[in-house]
C-alpha positions as CSV (number, residue, x, y, z in Angstrom):
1,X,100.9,110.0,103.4
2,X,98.2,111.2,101.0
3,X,98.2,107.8,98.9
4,X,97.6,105.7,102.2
5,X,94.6,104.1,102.5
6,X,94.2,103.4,106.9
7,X,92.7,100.3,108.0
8,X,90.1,101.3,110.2
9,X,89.0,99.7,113.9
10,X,85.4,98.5,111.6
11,X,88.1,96.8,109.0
12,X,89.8,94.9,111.7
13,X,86.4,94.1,113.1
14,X,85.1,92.4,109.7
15,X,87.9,90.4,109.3
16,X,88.2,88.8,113.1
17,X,86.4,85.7,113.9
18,X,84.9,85.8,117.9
19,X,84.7,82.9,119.7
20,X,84.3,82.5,123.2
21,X,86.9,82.1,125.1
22,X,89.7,83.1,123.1
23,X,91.4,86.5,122.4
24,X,92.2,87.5,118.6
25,X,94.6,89.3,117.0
26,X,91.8,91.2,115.9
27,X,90.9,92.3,119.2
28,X,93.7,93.5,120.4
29,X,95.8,95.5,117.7
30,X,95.7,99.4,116.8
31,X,94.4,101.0,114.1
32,X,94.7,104.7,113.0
33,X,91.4,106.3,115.1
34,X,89.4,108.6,112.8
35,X,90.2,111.7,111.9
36,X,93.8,111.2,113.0
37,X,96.8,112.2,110.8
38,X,98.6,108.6,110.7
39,X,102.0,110.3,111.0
40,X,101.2,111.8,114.3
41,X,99.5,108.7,115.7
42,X,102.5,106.4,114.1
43,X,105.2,108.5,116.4
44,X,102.9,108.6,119.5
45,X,101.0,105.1,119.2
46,X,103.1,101.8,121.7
47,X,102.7,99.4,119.3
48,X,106.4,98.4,117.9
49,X,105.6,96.9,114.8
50,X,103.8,98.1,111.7
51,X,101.9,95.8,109.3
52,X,101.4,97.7,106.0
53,X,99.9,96.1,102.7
54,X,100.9,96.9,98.6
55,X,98.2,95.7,97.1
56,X,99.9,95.5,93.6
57,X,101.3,93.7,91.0
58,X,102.3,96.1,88.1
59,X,106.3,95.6,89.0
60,X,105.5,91.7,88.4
61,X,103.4,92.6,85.2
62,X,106.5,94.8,84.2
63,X,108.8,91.7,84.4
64,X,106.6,89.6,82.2
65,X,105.4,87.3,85.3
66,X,102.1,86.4,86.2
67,X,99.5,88.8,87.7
68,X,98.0,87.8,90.8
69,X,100.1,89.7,93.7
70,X,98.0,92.4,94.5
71,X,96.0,89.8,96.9
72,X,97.8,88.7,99.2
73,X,97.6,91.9,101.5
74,X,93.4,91.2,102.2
75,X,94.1,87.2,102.6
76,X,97.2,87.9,104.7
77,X,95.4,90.9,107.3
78,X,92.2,88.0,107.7
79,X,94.7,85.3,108.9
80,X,96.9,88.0,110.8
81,X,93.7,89.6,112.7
82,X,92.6,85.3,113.9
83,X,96.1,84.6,114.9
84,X,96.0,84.1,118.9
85,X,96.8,86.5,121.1
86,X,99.0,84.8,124.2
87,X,102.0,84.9,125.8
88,X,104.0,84.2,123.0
89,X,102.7,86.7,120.4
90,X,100.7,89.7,121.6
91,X,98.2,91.6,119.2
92,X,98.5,95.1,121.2
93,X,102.4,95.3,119.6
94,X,101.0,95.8,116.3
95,X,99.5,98.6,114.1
96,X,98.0,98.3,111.0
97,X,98.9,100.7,109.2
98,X,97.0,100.4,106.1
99,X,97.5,100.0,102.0
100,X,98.7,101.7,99.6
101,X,96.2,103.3,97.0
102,X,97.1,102.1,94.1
103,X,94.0,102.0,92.4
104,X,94.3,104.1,89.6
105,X,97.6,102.2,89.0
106,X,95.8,98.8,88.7
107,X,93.0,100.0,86.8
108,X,95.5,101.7,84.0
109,X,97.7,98.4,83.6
110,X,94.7,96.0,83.0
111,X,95.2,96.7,79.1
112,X,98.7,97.3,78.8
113,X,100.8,94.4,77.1
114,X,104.8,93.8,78.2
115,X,105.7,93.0,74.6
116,X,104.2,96.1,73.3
117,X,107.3,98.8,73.9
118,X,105.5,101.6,74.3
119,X,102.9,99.6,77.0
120,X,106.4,98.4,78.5
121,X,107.3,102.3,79.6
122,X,104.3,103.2,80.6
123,X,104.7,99.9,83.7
124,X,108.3,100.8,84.2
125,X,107.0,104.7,84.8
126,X,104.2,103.4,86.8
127,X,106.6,101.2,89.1
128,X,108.6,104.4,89.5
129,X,105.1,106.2,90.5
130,X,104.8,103.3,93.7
131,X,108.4,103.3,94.6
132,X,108.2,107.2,95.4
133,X,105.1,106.5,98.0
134,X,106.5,103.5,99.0
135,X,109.7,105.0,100.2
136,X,107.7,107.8,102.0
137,X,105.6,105.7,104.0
138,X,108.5,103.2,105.1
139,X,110.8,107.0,105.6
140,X,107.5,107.9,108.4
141,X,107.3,104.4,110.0
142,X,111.0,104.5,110.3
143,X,111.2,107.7,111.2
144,X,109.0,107.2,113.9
145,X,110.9,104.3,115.8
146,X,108.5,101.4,114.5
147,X,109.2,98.5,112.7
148,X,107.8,98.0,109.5
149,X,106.4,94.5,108.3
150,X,105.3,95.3,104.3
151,X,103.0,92.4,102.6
152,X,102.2,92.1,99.0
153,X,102.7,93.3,96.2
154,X,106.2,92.5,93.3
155,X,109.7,92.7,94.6
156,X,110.0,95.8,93.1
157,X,108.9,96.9,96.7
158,X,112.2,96.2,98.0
159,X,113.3,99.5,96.3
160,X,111.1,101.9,98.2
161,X,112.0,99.8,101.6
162,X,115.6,100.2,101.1
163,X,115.4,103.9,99.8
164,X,112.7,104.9,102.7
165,X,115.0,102.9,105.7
166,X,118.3,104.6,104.0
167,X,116.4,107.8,104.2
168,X,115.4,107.6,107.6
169,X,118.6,106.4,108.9
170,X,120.5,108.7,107.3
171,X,123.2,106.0,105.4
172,X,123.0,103.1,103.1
173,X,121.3,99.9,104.9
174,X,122.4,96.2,103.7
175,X,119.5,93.8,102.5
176,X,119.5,89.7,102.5
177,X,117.0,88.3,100.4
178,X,115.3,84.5,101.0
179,X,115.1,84.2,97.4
180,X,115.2,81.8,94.4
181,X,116.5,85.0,91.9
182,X,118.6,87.8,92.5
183,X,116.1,91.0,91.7
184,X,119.9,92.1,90.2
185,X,119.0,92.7,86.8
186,X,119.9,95.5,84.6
187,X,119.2,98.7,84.5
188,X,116.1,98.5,81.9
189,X,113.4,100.2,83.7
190,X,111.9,99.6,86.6
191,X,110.4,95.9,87.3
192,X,110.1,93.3,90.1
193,X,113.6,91.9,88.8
194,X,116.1,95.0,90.1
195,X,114.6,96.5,92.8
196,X,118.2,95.9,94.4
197,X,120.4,96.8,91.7
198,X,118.4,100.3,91.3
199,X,118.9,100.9,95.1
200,X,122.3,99.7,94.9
201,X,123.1,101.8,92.0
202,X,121.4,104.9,93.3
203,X,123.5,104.4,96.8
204,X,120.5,103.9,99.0
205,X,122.1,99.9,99.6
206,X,125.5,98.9,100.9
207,X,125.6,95.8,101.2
208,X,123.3,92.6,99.8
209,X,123.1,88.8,100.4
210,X,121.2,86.4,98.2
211,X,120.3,83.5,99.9
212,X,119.4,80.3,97.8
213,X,119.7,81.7,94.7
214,X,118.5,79.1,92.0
215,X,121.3,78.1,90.2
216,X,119.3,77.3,86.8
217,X,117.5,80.4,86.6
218,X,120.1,83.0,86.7
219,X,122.1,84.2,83.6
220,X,125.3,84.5,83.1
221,X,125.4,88.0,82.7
222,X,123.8,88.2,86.4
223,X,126.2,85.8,87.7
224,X,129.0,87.5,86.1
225,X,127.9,90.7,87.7
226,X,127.7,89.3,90.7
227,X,131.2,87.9,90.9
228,X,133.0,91.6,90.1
229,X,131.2,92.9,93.2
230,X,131.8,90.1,96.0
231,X,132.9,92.8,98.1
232,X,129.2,94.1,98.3
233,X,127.0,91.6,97.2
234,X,127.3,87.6,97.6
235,X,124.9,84.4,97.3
236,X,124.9,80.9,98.3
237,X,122.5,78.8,96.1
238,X,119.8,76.1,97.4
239,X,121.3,73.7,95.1
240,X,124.5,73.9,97.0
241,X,122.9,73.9,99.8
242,X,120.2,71.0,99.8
243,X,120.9,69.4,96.8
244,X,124.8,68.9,96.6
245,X,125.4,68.7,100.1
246,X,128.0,71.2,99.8
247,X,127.2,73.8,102.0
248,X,125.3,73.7,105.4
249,X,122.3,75.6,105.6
250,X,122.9,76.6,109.6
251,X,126.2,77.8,108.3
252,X,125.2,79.9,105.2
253,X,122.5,81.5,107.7
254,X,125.7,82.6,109.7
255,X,128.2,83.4,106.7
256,X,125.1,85.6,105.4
257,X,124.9,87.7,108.8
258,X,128.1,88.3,109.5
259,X,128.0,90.1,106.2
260,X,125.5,92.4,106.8
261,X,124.9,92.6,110.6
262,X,127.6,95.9,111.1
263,X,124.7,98.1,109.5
264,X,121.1,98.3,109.5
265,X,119.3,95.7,107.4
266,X,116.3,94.4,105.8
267,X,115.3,91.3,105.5
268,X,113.1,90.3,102.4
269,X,111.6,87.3,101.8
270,X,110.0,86.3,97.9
271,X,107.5,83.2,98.5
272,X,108.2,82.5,94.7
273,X,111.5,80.1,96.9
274,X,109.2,78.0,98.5
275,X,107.5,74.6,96.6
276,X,103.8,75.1,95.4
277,X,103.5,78.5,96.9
278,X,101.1,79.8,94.5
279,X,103.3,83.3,93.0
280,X,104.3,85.2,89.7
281,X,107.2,82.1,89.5
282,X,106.0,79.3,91.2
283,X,108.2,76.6,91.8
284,X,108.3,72.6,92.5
285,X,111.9,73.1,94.1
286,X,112.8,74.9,96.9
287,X,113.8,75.3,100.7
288,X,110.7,73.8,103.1
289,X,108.5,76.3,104.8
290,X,110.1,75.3,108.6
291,X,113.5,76.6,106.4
292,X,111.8,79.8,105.5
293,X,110.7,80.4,108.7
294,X,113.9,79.2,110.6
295,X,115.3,82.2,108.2
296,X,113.0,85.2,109.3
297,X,113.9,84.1,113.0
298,X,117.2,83.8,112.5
299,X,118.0,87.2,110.8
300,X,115.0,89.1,112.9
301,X,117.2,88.2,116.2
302,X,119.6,91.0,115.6
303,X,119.4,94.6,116.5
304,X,119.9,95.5,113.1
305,X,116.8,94.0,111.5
306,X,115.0,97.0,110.6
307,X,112.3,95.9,108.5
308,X,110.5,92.3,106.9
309,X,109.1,92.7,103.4
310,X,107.0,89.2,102.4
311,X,106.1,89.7,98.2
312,X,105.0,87.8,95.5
313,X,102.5,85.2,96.6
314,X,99.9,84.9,94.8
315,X,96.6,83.6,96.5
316,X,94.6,84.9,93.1
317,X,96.0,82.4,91.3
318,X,95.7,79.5,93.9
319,X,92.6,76.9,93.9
320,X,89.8,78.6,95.7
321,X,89.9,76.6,98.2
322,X,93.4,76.8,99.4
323,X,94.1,80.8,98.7
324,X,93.6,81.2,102.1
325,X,97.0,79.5,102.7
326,X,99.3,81.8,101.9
327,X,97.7,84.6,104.1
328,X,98.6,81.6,106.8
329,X,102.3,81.2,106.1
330,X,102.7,85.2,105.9
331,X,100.7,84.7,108.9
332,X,103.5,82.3,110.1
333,X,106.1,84.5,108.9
334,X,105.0,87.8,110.8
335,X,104.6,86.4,114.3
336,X,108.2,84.7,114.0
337,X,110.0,88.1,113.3
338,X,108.0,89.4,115.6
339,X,109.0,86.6,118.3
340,X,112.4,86.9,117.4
341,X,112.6,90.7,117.4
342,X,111.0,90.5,120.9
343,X,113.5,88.1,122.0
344,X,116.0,91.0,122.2
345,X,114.1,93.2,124.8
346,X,114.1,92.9,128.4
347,X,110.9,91.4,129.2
348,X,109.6,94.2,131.1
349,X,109.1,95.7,127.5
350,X,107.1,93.2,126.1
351,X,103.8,93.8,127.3
């Protein structure tokens, strides 16, 4: 895991805010100890779950969005490290893992221009750089019986998840996906817009559920492609769902896991589907936070949740004085997959 970068125990400690009478987060989960090769302390450490951050953009920058990604790993870990540690949610279940490096990555996109063609290859190539160490960290946390909880970065991440879980498990895993697009575009280079239909296409996912897919912001040619494979991939939309009245949103949540609960699965989440979440697409129309959460409970209460990816916000491009919300709701969002994941064990094992 050469392009990791650990968070250390003085990281954690900067980020933590004390006060008397109260336990933190902060003070209570695991970090890789110095001079420890994280793969060895990743398959000997207790902690169950393992919080690890993209810091990136370039996949967004590829599908000519807005910049402004690569921050919501450092605003997320400083909510995550203050969140109370109490009977409900216990600090000592997580590691944190670290970022990735991608440094180099960010530094050689800052002049590079999506309408250029040439400038266009050189993102795709550089989203194919990230996928390949993003699949080999999620391939070592898998491998080593942890669950992975990946923050930041494009939805292009979704490819190295699925690849790196596939991997590790040996067999295609299925994927739903609390999202306002599909991330089912062509096959035009690599981007935050087909992270699935690259892993679908190169076999690494089986099957795939859209849930609340924006009904006037996908294409016809998506929609078509969709409809030729309803064998392996389906959708509901949030205008079917909570603007028509069609469809019951309880309901979808169960017609979406019976379809992929037989096999492994991911569940990713794009904050772009929530209302005046700052992100690459924001929106002003959307499913309500309590919906979003309700939806990384719901799906992380199976045994075949295997991993929770939370991309695109954006707290770059919020007001200053709000950016620290949306390392809150990721905050939100980890501690309820967490709850819900816990809910399956005998509580003996949750310590």
């Amino acid at each position: 895991m050469e392009k990791l970068i650990p968070f250390t125990i003085n990281d954690l400690a900067k980020v933590t805010s004390h006060r008397s009478g109260e336990i933190k987060f902060g003070e209570k989960m695991l970090t890789i100890p110095k001079g420890v090769d994280p793969a060895v302390y990743l398959a000997t450490c207790e902690a169950k779950y393992v919080l690890f951050g993209i810091p990136e953009d370039i996949g967004v920058r590829a599908n000519f969005g807005r910049p402004g990604a690569a921050s919501a790993w450092d605003c997320a870990i400083a909510s995550i490290a203050n969140i109370q540690h109490n009977r409900f949610c216990k600090g000592n279940q997580i590691l944190v893992l670290g970022k990735l490096n991608v440094r180099e990555e960010m530094k050689e996109v800052e002049h590079l221009d999506f309408n250029d063609i040439d400038d266009r290859s050189k993102l795709n190539q550089l989203v194919e750089k990230i996928d390949k160490e993003v699949s080999h960290i999620i391939f070592h946390i898998i491998k080593a019986g942890k669950t992975p909880i990946v923050i930041g970065g494009g939805h292009n991440n979704s490819y190295g998840n699925i690849k790196g879980t596939a991997l590790a498990k040996g067999k295609p895993i299925n994927a739903v996906n609390f999202d306002a697009h599909s991330d089912f575009r062509i096959l035009e280079g690599r981007h935050s817009g087909n992270g699935f239909s690259y892993a679908y296409e190169e076999g690494f996912l089986k099957k795939y559920f859209i849930f609340g897919l924006h009904e006037n912001y996908t294409s016809k040619n998506v929609l078509d492609i969709l409809k030729k494979m309803d064998d392996r991939v389906r959708f509901t939309t949030y205008d079917s769902i909570n603007i028509r009245k069609e469809k019951n949103f309880d309901e979808e949540l169960n017609q979406a896991l019976e379809f992929i609960k037989n096999d492994f699965y991911g569940v990713e989440v794009d904050l772009d589907a929530i209302p005046n979440i700052a992100s690459s697409a924001m929106t002003l129309s959307g499913f309500s936070i309590e919906e979003l959460r309700q939806f990384v409970t719901f799906f992380g209460k199976n045994k075949n949740a295997t991993y929770l990816h939370i991309c695109e916000g954006a707290p770059d491009l919020c007001y200053e004085k709000n950016n620290h919300l949306i390392g809150k709701l990721i905050g939100y969002l980890v501690t309820d997959f967490i709850k819900s994941k816990n809910s399956l064990l005998p509580p003996k094992h949750i310590v």
